[in-house]
C-alpha positions as CSV (number, residue, x, y, z in Angstrom):
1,X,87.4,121.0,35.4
2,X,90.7,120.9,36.8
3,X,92.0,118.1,34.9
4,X,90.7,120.0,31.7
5,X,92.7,122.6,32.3
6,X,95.5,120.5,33.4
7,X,95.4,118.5,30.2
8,X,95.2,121.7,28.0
9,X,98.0,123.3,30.0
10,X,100.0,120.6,28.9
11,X,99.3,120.6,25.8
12,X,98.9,124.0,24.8
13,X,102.5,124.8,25.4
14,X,103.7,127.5,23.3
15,X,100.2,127.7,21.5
16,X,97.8,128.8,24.5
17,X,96.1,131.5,24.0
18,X,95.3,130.2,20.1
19,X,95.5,126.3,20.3
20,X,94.1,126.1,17.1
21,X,97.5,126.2,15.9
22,X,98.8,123.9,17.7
23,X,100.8,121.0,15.2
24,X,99.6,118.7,18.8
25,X,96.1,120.2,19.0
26,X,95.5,120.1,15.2
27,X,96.9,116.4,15.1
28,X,94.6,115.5,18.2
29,X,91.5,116.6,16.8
30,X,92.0,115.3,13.0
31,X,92.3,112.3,15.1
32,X,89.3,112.3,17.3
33,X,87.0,113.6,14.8
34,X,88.0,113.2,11.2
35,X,87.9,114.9,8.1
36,X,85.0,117.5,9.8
37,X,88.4,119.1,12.3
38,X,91.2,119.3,9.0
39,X,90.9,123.1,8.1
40,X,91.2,124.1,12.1
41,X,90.6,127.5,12.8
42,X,89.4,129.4,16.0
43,X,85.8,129.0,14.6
44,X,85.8,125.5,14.0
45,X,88.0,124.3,17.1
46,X,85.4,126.1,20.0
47,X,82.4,125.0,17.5
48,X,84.0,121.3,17.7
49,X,85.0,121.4,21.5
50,X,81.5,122.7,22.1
51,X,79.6,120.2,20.1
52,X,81.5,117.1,21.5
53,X,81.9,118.3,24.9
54,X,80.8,115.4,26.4
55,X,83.1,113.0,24.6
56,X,86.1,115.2,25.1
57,X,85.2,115.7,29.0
58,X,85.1,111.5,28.9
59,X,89.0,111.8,27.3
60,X,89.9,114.3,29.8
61,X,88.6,111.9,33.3
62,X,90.3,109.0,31.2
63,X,93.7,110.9,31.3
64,X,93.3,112.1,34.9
65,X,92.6,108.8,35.7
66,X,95.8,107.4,33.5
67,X,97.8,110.0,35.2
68,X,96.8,109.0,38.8
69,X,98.0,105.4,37.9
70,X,101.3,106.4,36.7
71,X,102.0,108.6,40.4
72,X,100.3,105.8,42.2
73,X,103.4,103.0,40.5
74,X,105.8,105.3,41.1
């Protein structure tokens, strides 16, 4: 849970309390889920994080786990 909400920290930079906006946020999901993420709103993005919440909680413990390697080189 904490590295979720690290992650969306990050990310969510000027855009937090509606990430749906976000250029980032929008460009993510297009990515990771195709044509059903391209008219985001606030509807579709908790309906999409909700319904692939076990795919994005894999992306999330892969980026924790990327970040820990980049302090661990340093």
């Amino acid at each position: 849970m904490i590295e979720a909400l690290r992650y969306y920290w990050i990310i969510a930079r000027g855009y937090r309390l509606n990430p749906w906006n976000s250029p980032y946020i929008r460009w993510r999901f297009e990515t990771f889920f195709g044509p059903e993420a391209a008219p985001l709103d606030a509807r579709k993005f908790f309906a999409l994080s909700w319904k692939y919440r076990a795919q994005m909680e894999e992306f999330i413990a892969w980026v924790g786990q990327r970040r820990r390697e980049q302090r661990a080189h340093r």
